[in-house]
C-alpha positions as MATLAB code, in Angstrom:
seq = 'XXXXXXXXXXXXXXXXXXXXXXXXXXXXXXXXXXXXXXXXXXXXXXXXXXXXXXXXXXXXXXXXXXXXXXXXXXXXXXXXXXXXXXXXXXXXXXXXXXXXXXXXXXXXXXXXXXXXXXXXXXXXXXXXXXXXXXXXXXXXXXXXXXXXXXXXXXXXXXXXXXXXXXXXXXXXXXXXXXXXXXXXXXXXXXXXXXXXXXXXXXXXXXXXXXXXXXXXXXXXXXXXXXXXXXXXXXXXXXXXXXXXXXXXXXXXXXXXXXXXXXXXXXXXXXXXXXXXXXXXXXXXXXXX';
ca = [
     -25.491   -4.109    8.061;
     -27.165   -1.088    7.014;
     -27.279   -0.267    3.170;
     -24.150    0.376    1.181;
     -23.762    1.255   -2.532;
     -21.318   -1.259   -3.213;
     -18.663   -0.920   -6.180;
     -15.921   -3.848   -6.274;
     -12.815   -3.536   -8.497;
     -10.658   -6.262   -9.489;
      -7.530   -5.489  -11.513;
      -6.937   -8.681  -13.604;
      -3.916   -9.268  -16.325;
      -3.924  -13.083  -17.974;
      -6.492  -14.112  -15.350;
      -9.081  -15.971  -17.979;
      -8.623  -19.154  -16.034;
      -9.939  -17.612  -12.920;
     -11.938  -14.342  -13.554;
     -15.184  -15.688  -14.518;
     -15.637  -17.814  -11.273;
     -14.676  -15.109   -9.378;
     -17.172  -12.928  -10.126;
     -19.895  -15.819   -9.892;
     -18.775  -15.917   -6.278;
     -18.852  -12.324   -6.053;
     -22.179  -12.091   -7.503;
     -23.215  -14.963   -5.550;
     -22.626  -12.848   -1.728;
     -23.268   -9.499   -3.288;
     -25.653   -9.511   -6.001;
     -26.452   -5.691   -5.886;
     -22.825   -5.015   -6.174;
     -21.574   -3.179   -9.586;
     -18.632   -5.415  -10.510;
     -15.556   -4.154  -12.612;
     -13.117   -5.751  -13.876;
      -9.918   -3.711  -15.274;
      -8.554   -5.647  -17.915;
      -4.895   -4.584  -17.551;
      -3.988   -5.772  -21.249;
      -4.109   -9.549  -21.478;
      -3.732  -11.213  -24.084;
      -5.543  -14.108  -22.631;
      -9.094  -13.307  -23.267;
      -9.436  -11.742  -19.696;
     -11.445   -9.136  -20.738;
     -13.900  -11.488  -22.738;
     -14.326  -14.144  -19.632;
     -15.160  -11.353  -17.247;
     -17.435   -9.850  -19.695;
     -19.717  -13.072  -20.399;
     -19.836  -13.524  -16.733;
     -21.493  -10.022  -16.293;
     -18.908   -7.806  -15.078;
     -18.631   -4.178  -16.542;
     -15.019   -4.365  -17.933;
     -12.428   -1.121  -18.756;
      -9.456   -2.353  -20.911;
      -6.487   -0.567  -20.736;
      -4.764   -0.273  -24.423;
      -1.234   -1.653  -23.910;
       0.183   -3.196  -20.220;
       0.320   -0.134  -17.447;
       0.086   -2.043  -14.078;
      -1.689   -3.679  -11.611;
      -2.027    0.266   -9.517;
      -2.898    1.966  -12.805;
      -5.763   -1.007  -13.275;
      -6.760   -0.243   -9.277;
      -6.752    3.317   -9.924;
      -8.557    3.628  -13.098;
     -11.736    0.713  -11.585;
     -11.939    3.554   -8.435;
     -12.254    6.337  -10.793;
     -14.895    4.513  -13.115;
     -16.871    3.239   -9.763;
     -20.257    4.506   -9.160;
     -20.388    3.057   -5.851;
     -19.731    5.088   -2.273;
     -18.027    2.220   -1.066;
     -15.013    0.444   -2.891;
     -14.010   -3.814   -2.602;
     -10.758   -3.907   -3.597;
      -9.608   -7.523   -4.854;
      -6.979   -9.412   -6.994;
      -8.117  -11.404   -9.966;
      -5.912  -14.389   -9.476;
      -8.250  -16.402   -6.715;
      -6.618  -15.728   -3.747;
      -8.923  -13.677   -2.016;
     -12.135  -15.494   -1.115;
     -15.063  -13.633   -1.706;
     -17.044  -14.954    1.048;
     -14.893  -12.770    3.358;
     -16.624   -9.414    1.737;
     -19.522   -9.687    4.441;
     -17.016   -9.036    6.706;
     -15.218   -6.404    5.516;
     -18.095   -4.278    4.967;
     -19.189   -4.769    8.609;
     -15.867   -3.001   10.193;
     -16.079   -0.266    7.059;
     -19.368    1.287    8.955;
     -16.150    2.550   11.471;
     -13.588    2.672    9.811;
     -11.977    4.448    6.838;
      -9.964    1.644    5.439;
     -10.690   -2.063    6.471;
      -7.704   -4.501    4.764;
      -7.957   -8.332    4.836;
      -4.828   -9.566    6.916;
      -3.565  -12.705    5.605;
      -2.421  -15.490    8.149;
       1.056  -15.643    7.409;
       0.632  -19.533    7.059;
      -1.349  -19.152    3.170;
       1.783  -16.728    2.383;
       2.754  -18.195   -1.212;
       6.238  -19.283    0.234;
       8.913  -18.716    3.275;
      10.409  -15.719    1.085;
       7.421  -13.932    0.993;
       6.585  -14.630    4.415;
       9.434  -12.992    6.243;
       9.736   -9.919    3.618;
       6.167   -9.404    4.564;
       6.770   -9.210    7.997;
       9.868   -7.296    7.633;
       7.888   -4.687    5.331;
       5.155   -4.885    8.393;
       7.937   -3.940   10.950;
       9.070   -1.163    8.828;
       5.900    0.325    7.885;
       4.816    0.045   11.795;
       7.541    2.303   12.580;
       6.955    5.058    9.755;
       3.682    4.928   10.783;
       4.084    4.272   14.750;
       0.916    1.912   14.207;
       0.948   -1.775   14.412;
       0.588   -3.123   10.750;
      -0.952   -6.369   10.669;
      -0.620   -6.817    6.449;
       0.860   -4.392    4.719;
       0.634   -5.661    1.171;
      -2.819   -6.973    0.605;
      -4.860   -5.948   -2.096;
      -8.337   -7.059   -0.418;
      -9.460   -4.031    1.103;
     -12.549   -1.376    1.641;
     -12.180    2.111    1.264;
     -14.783    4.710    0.781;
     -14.606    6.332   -2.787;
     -14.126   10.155   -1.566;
     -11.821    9.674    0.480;
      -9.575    7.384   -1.316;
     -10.042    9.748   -4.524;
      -8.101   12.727   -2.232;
      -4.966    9.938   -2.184;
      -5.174    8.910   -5.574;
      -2.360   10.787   -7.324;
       0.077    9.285   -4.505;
      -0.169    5.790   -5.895;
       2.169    3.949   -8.176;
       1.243    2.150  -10.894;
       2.315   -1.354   -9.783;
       1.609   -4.139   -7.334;
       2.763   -1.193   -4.281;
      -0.094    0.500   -4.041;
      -1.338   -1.310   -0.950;
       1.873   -0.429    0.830;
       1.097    3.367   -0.569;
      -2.561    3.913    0.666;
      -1.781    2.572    3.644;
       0.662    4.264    4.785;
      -0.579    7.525    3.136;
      -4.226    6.654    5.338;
      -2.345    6.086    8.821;
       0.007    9.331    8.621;
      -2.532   11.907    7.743;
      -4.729   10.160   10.707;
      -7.409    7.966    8.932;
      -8.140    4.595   10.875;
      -7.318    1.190    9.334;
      -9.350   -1.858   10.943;
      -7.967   -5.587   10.136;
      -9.895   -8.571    9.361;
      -8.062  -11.828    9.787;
      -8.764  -13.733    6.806;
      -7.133  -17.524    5.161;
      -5.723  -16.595    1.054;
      -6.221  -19.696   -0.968;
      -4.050  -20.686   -3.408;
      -3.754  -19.130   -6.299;
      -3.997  -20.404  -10.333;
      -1.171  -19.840  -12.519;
       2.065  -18.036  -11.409;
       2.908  -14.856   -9.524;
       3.407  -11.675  -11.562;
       5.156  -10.225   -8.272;
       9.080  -10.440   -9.169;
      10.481  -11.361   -5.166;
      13.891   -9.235   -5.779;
      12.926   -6.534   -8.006;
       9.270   -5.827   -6.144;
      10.897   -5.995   -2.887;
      13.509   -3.114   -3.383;
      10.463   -1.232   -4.646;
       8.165   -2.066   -1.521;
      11.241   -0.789    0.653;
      11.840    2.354   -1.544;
       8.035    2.975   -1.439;
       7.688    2.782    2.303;
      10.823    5.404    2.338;
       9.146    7.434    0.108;
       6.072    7.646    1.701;
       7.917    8.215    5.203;
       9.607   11.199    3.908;
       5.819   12.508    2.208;
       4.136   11.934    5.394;
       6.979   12.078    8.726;
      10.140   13.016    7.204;
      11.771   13.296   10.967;
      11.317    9.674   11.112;
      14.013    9.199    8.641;
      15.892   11.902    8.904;
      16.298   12.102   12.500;
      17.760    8.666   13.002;
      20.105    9.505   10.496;
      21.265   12.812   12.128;
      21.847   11.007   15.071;
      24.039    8.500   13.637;
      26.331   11.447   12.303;
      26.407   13.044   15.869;
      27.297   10.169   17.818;
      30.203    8.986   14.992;
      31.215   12.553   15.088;
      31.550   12.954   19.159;
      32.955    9.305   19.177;
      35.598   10.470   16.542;
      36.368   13.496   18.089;
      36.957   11.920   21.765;
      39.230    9.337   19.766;
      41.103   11.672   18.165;
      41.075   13.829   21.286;
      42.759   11.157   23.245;
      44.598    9.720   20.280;
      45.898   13.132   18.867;
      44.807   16.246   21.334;
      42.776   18.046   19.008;
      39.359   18.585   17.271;
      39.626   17.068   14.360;
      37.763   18.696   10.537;
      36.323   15.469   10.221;
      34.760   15.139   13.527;
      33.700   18.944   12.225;
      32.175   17.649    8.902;
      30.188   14.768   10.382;
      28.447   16.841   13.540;
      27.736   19.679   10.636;
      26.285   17.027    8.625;
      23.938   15.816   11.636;
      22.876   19.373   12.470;
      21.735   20.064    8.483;
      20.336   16.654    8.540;
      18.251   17.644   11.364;
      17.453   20.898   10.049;
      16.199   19.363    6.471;
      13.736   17.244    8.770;
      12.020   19.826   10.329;
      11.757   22.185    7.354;
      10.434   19.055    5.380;
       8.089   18.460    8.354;
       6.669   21.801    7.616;
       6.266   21.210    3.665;
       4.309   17.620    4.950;
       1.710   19.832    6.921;
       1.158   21.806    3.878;
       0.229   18.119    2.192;
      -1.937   17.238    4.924;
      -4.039   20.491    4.106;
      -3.824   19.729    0.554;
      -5.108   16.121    0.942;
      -7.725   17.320    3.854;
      -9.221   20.208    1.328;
      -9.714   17.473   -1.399;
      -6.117   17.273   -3.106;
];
């Protein structure tokens, strides 16, 4: 592996019970590494843990969010090349090695979870739903979606910053923001282990966002993918009506009118908002 400046960020909120041996093991497999840990307002003693264990920490002044504490670690990095891990213990450390090896070729490399060390079935299957859906948007097989052990390169990921939300989504942001503007992804199959303490991801309430996210992000980056499925809905329930109403009544119908209208602006609204996406590629391309 040739050298890397190596910066690793790890957004942690109430992780005292886990932060400091985290960044032994970090420390432990890359000792040259700078090492920061976001303290994302705990009222734990996070930020002190992390601290005494040798980590430079930034403490944000009242709770913003796990993707505020990601995005405010890759800002303060000094390092070309960004590790990207959670503070609860999940992610193993010794799997860093790795990741580094595919970043010499690719933009982005993301630790794909086996979906056996999911936390539970719920999460499993929404995962792989989210997956599906993403792989579509994106017309790129996504292998995980939603994990937060990753390596990105600093300048590049700086261009993408302002598209990322300030909670647990940002995974499902960059990555799809990485894959539609062309960027490559590479996936390392990795085992979680189990984290300490409980989940701060709420199943219900985080889920709607992932899936509002992912449309989001589909409309920034290939709006036609949304809106021409749509459009063609309207067509075909419009020329079905109308042949109904044909047989049914003998005559063309001002719903049948409405709903083929409707597909036609739909369609329309897609390709100008294709055009406004190009001018986001160039803005993202020249540096944001």
């Amino acid at each position: 592996m040739t050298h890397m400046n190596i910066s690793i960020v790890i957004p942690a909120h109430n992780e005292a019970g886990t932060i400091g041996g985290i960044i032994a093991e970090v420390r432990q497999i890359v000792p040259d590494a700078e090492i920061i840990v976001v303290d994302d307002a705990s009222t734990d003693g996070t930020a002190t843990v992390a601290r005494e264990a040798g980590a430079r920490v930034i403490s944000h002044p009242y709770n913003i969010g796990n993707g505020a504490a990601v995005k405010t670690g890759i800002r303060a990095a000094t390092g070309d090349t960004i590790v990207l891990m959670d503070g609860d213990g999940q992610h193993n450390p010794a799997d860093i090695p790795l990741l580094l090896a595919a970043a010499q070729t690719h933009d982005m490399v993301v630790a794909a979870r086996d979906p056996r060390t999911h936390a539970n079935v719920f999460r499993r299957y929404a995962n792989a739903c989210y997956n599906l859906l993403a792989s579509y948007v994106t017309q790129v097989r996504i292998k995980d979606l939603t994990s937060g052990f990753r390596v990105v390169q600093r300048q590049v990921i700086l261009r993408y910053l302002y598209l990322l939300p300030n909670t647990f989504s940002y995974p499902t942001t960059i990555t799809l923001a990485y894959l539609r503007s062309g960027r490559s992804i590479a996936y390392v199959p990795t085992y979680a282990r189990q984290r300490k303490g409980m989940s701060k991801i709420r199943p219900l309430h985080d889920g709607v966002n992932f899936f509002l996210i992912i449309i989001k992000i589909a409309t920034l980056f290939s709006p036609l993918l949304v809106f021409l499925p749509i459009s063609f809905f309207f067509f075909i329930t419009g020329i079905a009506y109308y042949l109904y109403t044909y047989v049914v009544m003998h005559r063309f119908t001002n719903m049948s009118a409405l709903l083929i209208i409707t597909s036609v602006v739909l369609f329309m609204m897609g390709l100008i908002s294709e055009q406004i996406t190009q001018l986001r590629y160039d803005r993202i391309e020249n540096g944001g």
